[in-house]
N, CA, C and O atoms as a printed pandas DataFrame, in Angstrom:
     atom_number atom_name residue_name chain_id  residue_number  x_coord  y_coord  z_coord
0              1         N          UNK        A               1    0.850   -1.181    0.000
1              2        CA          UNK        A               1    0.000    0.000    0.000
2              3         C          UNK        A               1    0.888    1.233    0.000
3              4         O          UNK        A               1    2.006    1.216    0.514
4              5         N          UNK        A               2    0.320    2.397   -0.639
5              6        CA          UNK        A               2    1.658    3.572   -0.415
6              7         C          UNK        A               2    0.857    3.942    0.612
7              8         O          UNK        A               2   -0.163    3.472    1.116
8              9         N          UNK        A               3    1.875    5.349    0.910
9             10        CA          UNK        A               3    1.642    6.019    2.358
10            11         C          UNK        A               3    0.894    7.072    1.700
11            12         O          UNK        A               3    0.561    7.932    2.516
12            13         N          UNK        A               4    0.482    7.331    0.434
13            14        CA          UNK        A               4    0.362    8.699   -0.201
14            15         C          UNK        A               4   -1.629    8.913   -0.902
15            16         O          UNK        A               4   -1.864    8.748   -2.099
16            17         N          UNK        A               5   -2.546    9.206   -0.078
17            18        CA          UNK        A               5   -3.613    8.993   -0.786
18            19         C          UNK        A               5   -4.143   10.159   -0.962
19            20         O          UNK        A               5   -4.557   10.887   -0.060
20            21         N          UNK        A               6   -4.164   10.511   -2.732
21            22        CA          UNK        A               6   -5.295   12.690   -2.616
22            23         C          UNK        A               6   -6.559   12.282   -2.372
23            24         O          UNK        A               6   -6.942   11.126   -2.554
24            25         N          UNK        A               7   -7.155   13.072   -2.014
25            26        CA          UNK        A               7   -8.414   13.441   -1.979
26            27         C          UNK        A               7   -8.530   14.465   -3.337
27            28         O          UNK        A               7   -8.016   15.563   -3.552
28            29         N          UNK        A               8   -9.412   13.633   -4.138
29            30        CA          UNK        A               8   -9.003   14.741   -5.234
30            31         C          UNK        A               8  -10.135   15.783   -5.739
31            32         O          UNK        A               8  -10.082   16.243   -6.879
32            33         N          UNK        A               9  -11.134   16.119   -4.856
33            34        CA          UNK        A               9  -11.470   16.946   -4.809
34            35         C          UNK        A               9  -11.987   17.831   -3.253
35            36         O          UNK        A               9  -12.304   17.279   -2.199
36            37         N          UNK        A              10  -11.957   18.919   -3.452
37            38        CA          UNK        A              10  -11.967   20.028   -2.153
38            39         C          UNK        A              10  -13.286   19.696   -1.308
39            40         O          UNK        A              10  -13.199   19.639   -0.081
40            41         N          UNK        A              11  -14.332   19.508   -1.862
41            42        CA          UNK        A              11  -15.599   19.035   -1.584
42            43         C          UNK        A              11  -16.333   18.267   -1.224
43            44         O          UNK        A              11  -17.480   18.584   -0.908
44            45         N          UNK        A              12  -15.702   16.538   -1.145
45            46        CA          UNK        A              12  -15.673   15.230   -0.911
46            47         C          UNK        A              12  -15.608   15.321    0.482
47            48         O          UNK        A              12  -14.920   16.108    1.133
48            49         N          UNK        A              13  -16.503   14.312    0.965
49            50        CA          UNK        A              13  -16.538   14.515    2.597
50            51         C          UNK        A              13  -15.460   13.526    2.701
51            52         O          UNK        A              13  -15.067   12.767    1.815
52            53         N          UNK        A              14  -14.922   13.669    4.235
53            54        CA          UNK        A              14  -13.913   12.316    5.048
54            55         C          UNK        A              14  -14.274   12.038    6.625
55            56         O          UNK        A              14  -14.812   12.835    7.394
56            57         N          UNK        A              15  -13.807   10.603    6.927
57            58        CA          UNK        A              15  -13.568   10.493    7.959
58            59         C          UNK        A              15  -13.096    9.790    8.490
59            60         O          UNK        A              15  -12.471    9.010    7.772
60            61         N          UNK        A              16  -13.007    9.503   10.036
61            62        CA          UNK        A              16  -11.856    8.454   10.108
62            63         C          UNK        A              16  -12.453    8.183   11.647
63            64         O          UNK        A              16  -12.981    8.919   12.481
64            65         N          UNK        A              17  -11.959    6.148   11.596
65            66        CA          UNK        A              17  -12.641    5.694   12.346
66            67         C          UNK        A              17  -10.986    4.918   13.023
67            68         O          UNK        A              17  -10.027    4.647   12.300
68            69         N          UNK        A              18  -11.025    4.751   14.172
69            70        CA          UNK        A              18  -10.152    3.755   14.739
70            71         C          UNK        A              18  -10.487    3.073   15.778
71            72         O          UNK        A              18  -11.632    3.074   16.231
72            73         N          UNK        A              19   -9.120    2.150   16.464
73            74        CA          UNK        A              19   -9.601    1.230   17.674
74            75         C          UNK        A              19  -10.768    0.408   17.445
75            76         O          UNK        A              19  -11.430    0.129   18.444
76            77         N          UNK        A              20  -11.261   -0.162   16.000
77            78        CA          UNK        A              20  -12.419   -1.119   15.818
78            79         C          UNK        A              20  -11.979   -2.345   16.420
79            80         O          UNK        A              20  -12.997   -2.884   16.853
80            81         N          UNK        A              21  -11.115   -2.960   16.633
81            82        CA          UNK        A              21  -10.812   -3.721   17.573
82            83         C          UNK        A              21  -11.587   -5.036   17.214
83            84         O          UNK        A              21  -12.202   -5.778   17.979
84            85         N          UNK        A              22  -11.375   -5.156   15.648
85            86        CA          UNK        A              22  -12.475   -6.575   15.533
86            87         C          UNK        A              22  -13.930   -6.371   15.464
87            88         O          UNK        A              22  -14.584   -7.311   15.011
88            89         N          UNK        A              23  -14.619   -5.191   15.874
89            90        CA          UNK        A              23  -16.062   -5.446   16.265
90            91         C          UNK        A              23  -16.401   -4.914   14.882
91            92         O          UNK        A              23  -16.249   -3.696   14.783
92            93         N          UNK        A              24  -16.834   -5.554   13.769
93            94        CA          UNK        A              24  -17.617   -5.781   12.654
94            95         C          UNK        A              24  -18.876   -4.775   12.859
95            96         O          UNK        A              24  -18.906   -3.841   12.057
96            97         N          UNK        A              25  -19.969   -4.836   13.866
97            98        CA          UNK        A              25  -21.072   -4.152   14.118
98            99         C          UNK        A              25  -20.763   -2.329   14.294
99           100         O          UNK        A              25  -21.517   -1.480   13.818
100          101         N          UNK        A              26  -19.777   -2.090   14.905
101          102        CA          UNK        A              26  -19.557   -0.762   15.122
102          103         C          UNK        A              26  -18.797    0.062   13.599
103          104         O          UNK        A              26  -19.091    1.179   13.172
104          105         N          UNK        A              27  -18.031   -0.662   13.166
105          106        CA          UNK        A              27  -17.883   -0.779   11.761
106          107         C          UNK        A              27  -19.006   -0.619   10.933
107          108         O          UNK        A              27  -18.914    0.519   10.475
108          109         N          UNK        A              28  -19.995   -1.151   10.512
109          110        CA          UNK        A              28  -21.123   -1.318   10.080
110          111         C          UNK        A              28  -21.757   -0.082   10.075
111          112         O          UNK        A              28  -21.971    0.633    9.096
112          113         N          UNK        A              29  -22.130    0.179   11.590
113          114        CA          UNK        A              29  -23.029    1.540   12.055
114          115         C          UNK        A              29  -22.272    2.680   11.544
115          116         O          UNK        A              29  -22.932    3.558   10.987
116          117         N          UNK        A              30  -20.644    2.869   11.657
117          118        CA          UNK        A              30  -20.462    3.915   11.497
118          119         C          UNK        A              30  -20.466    4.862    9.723
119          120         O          UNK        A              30  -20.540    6.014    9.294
120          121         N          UNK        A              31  -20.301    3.093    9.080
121          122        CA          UNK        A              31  -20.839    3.328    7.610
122          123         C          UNK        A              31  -22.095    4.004    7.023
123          124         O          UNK        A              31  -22.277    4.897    6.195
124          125         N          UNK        A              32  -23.002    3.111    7.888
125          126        CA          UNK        A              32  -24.417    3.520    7.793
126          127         C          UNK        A              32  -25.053    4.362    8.195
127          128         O          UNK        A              32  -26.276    4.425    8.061
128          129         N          UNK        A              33  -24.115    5.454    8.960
129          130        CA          UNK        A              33  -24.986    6.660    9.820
130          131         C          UNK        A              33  -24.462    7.784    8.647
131          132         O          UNK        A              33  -25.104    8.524    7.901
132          133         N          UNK        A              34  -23.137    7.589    8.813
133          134        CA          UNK        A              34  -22.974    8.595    7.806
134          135         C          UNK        A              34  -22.327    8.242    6.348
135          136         O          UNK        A              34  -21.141    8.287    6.020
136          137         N          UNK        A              35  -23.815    7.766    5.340
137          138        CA          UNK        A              35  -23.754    7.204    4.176
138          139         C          UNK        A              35  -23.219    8.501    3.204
139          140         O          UNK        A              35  -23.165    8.218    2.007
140          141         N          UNK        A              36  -22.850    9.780    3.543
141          142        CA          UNK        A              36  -22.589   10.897    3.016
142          143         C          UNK        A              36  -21.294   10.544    2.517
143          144         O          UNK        A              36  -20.959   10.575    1.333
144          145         N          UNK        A              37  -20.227   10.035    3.994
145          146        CA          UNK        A              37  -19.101   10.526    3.852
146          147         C          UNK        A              37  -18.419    9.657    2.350
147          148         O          UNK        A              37  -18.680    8.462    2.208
148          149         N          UNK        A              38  -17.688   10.285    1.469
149          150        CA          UNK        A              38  -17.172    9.608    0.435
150          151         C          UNK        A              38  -15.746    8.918    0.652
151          152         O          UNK        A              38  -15.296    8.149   -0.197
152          153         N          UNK        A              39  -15.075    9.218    1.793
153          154        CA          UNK        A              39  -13.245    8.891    1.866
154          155         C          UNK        A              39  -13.308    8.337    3.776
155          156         O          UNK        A              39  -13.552    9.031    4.764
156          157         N          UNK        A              40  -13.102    7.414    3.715
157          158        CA          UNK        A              40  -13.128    6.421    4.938
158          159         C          UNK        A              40  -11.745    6.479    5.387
159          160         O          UNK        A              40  -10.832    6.596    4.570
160          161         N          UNK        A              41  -11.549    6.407    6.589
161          162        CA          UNK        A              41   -9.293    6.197    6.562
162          163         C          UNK        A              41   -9.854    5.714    8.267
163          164         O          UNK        A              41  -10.712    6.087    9.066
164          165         N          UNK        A              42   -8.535    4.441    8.176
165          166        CA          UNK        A              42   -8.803    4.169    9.949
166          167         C          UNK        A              42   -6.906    4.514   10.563
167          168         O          UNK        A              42   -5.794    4.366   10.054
168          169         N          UNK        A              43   -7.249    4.842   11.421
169          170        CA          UNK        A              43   -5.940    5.075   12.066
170          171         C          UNK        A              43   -5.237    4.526   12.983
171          172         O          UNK        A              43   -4.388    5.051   13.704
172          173         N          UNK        A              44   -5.872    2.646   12.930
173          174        CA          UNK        A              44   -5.109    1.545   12.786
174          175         C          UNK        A              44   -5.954    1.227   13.988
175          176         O          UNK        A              44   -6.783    2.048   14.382
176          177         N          UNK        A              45   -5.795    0.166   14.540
177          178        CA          UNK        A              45   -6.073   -1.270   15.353
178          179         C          UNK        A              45   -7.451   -2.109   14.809
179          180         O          UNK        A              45   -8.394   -2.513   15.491
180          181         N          UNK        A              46   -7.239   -2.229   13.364
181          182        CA          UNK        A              46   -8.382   -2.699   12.654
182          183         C          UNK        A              46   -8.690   -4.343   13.295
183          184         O          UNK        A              46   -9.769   -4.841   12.975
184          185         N          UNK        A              47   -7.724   -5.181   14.206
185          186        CA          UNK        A              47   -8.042   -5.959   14.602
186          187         C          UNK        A              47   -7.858   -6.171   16.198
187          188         O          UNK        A              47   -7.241   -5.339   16.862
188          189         N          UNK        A              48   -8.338   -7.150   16.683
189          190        CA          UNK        A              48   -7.939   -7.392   18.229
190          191         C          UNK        A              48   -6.838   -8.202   18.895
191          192         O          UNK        A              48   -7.179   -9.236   19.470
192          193         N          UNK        A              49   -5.843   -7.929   18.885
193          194        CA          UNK        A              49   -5.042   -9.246   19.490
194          195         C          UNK        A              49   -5.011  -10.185   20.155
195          196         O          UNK        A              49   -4.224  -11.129   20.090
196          197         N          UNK        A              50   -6.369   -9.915   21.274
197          198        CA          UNK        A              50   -6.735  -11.095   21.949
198          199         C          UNK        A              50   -7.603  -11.974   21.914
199          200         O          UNK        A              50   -7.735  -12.903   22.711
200          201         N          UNK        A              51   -8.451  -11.653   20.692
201          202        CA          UNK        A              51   -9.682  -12.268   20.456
202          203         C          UNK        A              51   -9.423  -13.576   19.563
203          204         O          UNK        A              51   -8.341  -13.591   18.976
204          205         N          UNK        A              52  -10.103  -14.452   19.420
205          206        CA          UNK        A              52   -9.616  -14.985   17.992
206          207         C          UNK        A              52  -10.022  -14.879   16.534
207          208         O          UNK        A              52  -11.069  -14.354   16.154
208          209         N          UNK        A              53   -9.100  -15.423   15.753
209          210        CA          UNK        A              53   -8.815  -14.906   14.125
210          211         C          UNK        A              53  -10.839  -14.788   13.902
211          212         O          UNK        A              53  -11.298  -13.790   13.346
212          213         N          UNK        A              54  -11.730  -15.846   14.380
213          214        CA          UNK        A              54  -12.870  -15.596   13.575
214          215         C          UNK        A              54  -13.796  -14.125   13.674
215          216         O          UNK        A              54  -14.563  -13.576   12.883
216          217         N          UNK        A              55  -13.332  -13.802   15.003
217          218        CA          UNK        A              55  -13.946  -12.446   15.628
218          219         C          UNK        A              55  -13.801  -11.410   14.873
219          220         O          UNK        A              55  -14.677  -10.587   14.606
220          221         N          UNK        A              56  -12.289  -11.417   14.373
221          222        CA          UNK        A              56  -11.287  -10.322   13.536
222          223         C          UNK        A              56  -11.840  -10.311   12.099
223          224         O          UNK        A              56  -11.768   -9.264   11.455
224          225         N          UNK        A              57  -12.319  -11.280   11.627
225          226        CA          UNK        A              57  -12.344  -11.946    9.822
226          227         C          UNK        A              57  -13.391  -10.927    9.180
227          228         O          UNK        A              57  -13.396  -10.336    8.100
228          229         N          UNK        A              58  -14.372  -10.951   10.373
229          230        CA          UNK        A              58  -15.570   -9.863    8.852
230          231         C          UNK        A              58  -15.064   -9.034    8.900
231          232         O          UNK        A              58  -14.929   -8.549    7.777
232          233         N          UNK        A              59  -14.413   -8.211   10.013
233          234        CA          UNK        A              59  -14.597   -6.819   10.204
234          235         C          UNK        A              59  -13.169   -6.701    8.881
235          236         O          UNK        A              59  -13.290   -5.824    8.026
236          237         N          UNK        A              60  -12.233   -7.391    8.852
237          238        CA          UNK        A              60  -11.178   -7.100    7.801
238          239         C          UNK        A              60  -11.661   -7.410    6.638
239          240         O          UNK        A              60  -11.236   -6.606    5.809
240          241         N          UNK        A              61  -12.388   -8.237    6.147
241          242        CA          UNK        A              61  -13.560   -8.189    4.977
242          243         C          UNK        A              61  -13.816   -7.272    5.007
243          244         O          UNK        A              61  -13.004   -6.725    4.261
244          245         N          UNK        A              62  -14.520   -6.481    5.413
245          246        CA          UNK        A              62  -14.987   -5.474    5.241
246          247         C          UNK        A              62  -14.466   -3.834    5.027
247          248         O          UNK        A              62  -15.068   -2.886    4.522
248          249         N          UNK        A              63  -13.251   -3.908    5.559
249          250        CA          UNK        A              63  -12.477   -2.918    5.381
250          251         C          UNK        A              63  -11.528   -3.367    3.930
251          252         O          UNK        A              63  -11.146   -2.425    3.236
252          253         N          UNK        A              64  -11.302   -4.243    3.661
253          254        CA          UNK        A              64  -10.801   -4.680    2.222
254          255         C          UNK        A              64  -11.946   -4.609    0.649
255          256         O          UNK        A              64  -11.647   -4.518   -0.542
256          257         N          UNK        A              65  -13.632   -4.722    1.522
257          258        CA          UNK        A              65  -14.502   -4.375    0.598
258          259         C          UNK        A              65  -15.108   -3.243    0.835
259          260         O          UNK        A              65  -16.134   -3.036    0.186
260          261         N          UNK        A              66  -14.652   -2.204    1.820
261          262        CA          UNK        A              66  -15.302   -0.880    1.479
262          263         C          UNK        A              66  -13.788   -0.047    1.116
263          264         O          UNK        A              66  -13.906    1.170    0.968
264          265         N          UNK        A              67  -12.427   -0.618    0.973
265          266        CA          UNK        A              67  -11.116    0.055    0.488
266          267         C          UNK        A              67  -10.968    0.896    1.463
267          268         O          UNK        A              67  -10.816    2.045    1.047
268          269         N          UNK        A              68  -10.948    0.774    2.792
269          270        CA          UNK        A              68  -10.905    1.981    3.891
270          271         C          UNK        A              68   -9.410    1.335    4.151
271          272         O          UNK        A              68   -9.072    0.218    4.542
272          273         N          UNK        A              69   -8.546    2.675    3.718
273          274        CA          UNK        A              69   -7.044    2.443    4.229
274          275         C          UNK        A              69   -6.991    2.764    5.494
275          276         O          UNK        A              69   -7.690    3.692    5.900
276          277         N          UNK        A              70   -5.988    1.918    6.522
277          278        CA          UNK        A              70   -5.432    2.184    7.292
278          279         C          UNK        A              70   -4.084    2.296    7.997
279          280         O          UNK        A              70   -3.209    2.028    7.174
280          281         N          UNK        A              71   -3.634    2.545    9.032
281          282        CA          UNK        A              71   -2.548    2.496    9.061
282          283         C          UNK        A              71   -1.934    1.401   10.474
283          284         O          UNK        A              71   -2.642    1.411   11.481
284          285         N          UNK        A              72   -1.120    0.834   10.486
285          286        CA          UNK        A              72   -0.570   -0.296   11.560
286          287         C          UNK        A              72   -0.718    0.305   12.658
287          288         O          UNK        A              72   -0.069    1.326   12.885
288          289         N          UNK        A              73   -1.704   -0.267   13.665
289          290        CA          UNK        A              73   -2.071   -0.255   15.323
290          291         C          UNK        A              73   -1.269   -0.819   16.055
291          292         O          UNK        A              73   -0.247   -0.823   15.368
292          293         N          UNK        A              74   -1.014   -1.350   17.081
293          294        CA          UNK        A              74   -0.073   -1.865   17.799
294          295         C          UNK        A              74   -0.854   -3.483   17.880
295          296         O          UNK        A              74   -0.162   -4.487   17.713
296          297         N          UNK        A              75   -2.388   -3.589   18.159
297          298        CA          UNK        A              75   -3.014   -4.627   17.485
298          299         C          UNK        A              75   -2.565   -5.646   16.127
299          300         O          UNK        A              75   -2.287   -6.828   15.925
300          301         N          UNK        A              76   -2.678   -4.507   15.447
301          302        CA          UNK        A              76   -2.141   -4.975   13.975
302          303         C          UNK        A              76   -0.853   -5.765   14.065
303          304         O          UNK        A              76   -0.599   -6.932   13.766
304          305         N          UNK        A              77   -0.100   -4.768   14.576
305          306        CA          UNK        A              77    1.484   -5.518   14.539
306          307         C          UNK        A              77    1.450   -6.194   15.211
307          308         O          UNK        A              77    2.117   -7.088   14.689
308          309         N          UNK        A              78    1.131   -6.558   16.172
309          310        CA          UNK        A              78    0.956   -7.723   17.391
310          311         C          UNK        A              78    0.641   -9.087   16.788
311          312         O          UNK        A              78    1.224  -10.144   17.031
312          313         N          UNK        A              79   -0.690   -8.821   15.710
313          314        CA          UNK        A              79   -0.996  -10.195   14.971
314          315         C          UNK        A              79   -0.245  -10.201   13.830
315          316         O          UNK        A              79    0.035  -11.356   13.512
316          317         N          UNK        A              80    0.207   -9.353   13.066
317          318        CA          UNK        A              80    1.164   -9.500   12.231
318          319         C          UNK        A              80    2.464  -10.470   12.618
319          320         O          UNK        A              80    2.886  -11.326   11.840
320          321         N          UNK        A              81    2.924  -10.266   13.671
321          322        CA          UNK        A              81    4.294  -10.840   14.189
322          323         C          UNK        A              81    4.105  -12.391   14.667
323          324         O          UNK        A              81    4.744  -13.329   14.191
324          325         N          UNK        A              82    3.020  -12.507   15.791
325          326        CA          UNK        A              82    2.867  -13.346   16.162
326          327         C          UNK        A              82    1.656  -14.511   16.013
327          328         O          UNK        A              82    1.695  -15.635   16.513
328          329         N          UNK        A              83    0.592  -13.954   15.206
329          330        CA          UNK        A              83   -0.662  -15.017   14.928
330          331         C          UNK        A              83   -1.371  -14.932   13.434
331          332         O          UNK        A              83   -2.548  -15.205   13.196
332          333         N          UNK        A              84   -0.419  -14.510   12.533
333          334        CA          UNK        A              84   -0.659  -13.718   10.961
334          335         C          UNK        A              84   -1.224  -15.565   10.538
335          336         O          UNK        A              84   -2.250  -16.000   10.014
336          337         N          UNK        A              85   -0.176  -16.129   10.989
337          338        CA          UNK        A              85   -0.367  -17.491   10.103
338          339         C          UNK        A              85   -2.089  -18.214    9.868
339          340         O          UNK        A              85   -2.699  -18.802    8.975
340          341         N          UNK        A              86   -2.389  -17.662   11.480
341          342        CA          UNK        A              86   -4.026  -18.275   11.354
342          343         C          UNK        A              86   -5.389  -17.618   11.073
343          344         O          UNK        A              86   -6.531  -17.806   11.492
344          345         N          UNK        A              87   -4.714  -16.623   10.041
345          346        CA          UNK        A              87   -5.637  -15.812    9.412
346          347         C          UNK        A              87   -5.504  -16.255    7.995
347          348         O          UNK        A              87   -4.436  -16.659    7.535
348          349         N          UNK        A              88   -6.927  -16.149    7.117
349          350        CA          UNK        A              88   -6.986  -16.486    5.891
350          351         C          UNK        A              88   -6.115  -15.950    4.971
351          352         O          UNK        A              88   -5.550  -14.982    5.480
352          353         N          UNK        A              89   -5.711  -16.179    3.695
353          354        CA          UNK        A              89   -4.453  -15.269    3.206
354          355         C          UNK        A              89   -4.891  -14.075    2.479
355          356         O          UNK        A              89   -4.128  -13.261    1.959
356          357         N          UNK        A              90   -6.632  -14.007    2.477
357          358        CA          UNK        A              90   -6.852  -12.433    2.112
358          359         C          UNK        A              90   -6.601  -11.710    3.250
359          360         O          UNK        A              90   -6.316  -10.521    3.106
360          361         N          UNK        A              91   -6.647  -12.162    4.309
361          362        CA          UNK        A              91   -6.452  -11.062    5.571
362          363         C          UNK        A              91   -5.179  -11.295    5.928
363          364         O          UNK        A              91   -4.673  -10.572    6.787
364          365         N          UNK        A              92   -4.286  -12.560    5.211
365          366        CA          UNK        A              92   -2.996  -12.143    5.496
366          367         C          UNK        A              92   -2.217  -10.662    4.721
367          368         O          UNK        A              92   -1.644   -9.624    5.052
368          369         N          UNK        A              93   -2.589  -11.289    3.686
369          370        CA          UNK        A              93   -1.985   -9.951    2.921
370          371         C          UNK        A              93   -2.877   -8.197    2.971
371          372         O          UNK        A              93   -2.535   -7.125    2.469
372          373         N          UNK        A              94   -3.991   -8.545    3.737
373          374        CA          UNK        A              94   -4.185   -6.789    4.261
374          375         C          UNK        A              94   -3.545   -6.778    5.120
375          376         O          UNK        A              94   -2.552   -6.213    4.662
376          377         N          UNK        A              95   -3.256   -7.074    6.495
377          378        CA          UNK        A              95   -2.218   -7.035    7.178
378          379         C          UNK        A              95   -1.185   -6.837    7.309
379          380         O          UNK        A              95   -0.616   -6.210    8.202
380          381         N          UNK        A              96   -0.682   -7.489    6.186
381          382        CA          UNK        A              96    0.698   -7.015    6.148
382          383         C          UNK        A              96    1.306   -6.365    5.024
383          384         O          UNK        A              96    2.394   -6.575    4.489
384          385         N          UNK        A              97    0.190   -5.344    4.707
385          386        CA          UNK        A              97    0.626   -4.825    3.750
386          387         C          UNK        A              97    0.163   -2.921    4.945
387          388         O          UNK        A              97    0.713   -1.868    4.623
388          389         N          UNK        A              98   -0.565   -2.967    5.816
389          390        CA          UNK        A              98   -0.858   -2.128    6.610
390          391         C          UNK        A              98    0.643   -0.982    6.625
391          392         O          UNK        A              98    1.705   -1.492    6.981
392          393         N          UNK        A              99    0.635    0.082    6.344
393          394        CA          UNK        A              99    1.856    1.033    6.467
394          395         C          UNK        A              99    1.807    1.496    8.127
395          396         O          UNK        A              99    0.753    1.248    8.713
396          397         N          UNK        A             100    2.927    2.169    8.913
397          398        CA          UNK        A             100    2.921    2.576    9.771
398          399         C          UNK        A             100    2.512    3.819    9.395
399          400         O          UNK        A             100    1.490    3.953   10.068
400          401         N          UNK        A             101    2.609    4.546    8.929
401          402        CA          UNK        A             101    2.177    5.919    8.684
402          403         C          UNK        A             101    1.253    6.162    7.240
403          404         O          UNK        A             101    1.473    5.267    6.424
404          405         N          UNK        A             102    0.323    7.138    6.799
405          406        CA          UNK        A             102   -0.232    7.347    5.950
406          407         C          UNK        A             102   -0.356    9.195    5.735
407          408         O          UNK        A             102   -0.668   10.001    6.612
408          409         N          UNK        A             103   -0.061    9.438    4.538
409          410        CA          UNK        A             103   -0.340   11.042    3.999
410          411         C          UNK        A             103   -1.292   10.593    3.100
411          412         O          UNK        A             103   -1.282    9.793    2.165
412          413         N          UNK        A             104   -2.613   11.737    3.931
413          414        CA          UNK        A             104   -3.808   12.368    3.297
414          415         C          UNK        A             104   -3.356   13.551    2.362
415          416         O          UNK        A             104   -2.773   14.459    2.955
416          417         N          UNK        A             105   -3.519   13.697    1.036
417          418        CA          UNK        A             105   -2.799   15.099    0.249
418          419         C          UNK        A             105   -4.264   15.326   -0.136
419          420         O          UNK        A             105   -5.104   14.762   -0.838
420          421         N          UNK        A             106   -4.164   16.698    0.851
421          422        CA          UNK        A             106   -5.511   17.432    0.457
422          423         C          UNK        A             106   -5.267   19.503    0.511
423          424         O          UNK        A             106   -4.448   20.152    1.163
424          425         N          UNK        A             107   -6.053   19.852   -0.189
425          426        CA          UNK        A             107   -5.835   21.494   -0.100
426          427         C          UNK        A             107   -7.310   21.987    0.730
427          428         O          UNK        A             107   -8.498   21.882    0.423
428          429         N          UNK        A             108   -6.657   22.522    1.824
429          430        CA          UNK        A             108   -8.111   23.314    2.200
430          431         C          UNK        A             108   -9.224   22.852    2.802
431          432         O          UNK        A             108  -10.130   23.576    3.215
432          433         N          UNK        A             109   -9.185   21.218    2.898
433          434        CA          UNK        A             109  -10.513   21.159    3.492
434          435         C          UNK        A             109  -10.600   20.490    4.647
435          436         O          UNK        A             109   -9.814   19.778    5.272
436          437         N          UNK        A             110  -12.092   20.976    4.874
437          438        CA          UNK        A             110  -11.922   20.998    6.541
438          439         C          UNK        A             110  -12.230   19.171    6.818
439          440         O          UNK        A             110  -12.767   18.500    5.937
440          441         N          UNK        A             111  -11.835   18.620    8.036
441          442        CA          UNK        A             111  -11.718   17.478    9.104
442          443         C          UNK        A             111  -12.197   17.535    9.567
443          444         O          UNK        A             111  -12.249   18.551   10.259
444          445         N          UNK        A             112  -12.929   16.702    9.691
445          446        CA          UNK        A             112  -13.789   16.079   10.994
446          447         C          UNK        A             112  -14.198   14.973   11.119
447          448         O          UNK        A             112  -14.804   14.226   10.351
448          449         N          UNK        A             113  -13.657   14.817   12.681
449          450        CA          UNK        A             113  -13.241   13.035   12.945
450          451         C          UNK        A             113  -14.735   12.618   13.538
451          452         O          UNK        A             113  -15.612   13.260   14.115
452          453         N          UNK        A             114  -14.618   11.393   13.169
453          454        CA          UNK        A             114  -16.284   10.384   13.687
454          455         C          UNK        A             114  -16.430    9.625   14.634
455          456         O          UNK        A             114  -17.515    9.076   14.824
């Protein structure tokens, strides 16, 4: 994944969700409340480290089928290092393709977090 995503226009809503922690349902809601926003970004712990791999599986489905980039949680890297193997290999390779850092390239417009 690069670190580099525009927003390529001034007008396009955003927002950004983190600490989903596996829970698929809160994920869900936050899609569905605000069906406006056009540019999704999470700012990492898209999974749980203590839960197991099946708990973790939709909710990374789902962030691989709505394209919501994120960036490596301490979660993330945690299962990356130590429990990557017993995840399916579509959620292997979102995982570990997760960047530690991510640039939003945008001019001018305003933020606001969800």
């Amino acid at each position: 994944m690069t670190n580099k995503i525009m927003v390529p226009e001034l007008t396009e809503s955003i927002a950004f969700v983190s600490d989903i922690h596996g829970v698929y349902e809160n994920l869900i809601a936050a899609t569905e409340l605000r069906p406006d926003i056009r540019h999704w970004f999470c700012a990492g712990d898209v999974v749980d480290m203590f839960m197991q791999p099946h708990y973790n599986l939709p909710t990374v489905r789902l962030m691989i089928k709505l394209r919501i980039p994120s960036v490596r949680g301490n979660h993330d890297y945690h299962v990356t290092k130590n429990f990557l193997n017993i995840f399916e290999d579509e959620s292997q390779g979102y995982l570990k393709q997760l960047p530690l850092y991510l640039d939003i390239l945008f001019a001018e417009l305003k933020i606001r977090i969800y």
